[in-house]
N, C-alpha and C positions, 0 to 999 in steps of 0.2 A: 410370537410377538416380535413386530420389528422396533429398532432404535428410535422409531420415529412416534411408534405408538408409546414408549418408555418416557419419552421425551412430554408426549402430549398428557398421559397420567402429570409425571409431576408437576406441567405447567397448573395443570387443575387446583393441583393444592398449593404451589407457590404463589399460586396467582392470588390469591385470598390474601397475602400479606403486602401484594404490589402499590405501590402508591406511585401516583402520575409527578413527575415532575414541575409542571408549570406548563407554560405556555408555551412558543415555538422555539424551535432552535435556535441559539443564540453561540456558537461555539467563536471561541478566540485562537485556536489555532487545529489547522489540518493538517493532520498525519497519513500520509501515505504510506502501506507497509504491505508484506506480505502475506498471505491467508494460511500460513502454516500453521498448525495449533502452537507451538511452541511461542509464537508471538502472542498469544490471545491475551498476557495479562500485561501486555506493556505500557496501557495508559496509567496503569496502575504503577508500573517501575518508574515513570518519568514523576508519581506524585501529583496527576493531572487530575483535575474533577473529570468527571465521566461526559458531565452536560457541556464541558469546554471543549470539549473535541469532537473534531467533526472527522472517525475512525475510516478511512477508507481501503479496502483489504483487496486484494488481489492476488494470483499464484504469479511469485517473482517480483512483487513490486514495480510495477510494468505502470509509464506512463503513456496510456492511448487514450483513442476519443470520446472513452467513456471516463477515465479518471479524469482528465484536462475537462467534459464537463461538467464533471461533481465540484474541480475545484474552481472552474468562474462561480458556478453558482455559490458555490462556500463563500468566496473572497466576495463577490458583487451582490450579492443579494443576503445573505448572511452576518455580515460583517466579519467575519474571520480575516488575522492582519499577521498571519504568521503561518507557514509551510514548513511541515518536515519531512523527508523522503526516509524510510528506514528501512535499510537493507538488511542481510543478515546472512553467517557464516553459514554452510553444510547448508546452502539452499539448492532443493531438489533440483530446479532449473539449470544450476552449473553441473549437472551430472549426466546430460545427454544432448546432442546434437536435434535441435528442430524437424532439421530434412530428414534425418534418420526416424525423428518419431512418427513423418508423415507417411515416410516408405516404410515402415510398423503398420502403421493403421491402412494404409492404400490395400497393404499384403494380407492383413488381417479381415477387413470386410467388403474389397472388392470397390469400395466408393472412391470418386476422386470428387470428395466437394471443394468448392471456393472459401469456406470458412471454416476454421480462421485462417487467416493470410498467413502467420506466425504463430508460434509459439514465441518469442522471447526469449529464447534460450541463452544463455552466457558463460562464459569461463572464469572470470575475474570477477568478484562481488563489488569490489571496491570502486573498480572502474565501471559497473554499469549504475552503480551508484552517482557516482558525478554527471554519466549519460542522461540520467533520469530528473537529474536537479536542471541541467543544462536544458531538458527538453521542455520544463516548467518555467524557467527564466527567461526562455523565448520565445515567450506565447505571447503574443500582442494585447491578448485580453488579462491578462494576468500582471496585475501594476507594478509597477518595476519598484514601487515602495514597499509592496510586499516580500519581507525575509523569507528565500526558499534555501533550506541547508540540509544535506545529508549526512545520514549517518548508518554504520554498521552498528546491528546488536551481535553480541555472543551469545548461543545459542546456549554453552556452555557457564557463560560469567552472568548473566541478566546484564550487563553492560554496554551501555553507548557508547561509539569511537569516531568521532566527528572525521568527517570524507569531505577536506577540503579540496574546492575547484575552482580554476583559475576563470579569472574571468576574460574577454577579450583580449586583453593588453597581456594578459600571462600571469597575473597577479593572484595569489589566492587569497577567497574573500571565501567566509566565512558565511 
């Protein structure tokens, strides 16, 4: 039996007690974060309803052409009026070099494809953290009246540590 067949039993009998929400999505603020299990209960640590957020997961917390546009659609057609970036300590992506994972895997099956371009690799949590707010605040489609703020969780603490970034002029804004 695989994980997936484990999975699919118990949807059979959870599913008996599911009840539909409502009608379409209506989420008031997007969470960007990373797809590491250790994050999985975090709408739940910020005290968030589940239907208010609009959960968007990725390994690294990586803002590319597939998050920027989940988040026009969220912010322009959803109504969501508030962005969170949320990055997080001992994340696996600061613990190896991109190029090196590519000449891993070149060495390993012989292929040289074109995707992906990157990995997103990084050293510093905190600073790809503001990379990541900074690459949302300057997206032309993405309204400058919408708050995008990052933040580190502790992996260790369940705790948020706001990742202030300075804006143009050098200012940190929040």
């Amino acid at each position: 039996m695989s994980i997936t067949d484990d999975a699919l039993r118990a949807n059979a009998t959870l599913a008996e007690e599911y009840r539909p929400t409502g009608g379409p999505p209506a989420p008031t603020i997007a969470v960007v974060t990373c797809a590491d299990p250790r994050l999985s209960g975090i709408v739940r640590l910020m005290g968030l309803p589940d239907a208010d957020v609009d959960l968007i997961r990725n390994v690294g917390t990586v803002i590319d052409d597939d998050t920027m546009r989940s988040l026009i659609v969220s912010t322009r057609m959803l109504g969501t009026s508030e962005i969170l970036i949320i990055n997080h300590d001992d994340c696996g992506l600061s613990r190896f070099a991109g190029d090196d994972l590519v000449e891993r895997l070149r060495a390993e099956t012989g292929s040289y494809p074109i995707a992906p371009a990157q990995f997103f690799t990084f050293t510093d949590a905190e600073q790809n953290t503001r990379e990541q707010v900074r690459k949302v605040r300057s997206h032309p489609w993405i309204s400058s009246d919408i708050p995008v703020r990052g933040f580190l969780f502790g992996v260790q603490t369940g705790r948020l540590t706001e990742v202030l970034v300075e804006d143009a002029a050098g200012t940190a804004v929040s």
